[in-house]
N, C-alpha and C positions, 0 to 999 in steps of 0.2 A: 893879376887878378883884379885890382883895383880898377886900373886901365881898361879892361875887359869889360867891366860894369858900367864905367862911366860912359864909354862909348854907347851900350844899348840905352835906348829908350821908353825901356820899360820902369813904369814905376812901380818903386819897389816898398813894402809897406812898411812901417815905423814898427821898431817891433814894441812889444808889451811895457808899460810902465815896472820897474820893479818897484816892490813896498817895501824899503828899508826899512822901517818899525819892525815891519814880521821877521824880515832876514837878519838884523842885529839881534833878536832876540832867540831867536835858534840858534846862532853862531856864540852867543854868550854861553848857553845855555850848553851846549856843546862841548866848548872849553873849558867849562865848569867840570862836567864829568870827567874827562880827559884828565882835566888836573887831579880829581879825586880817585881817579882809577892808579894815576902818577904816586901821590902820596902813600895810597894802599898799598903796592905794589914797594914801596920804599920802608913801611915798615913793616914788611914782612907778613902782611892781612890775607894774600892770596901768593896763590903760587902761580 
């Protein structure tokens, strides 16, 4: 595939910057719940 790409001469466009601020803070934010769903779920809060 690689090979495949580099042969054509078509350029090919940069893709999109990502914004790490926003993406670590949904991913915190994420694993935050996960964890309190984990702990609820360990003393027995939900079924």
């Amino acid at each position: 595939m690689v090979r495949a790409l580099a042969l054509t001469t078509a350029d090919t466009p940069q893709p999109p910057p990502l914004h790490l601020d926003v993406l670590t803070t949904i991913l915190y934010a994420l694993l935050g719940l996960g964890g309190m769903r984990t702990f609820e779920k360990l003393q027995g809060r939900t079924k």
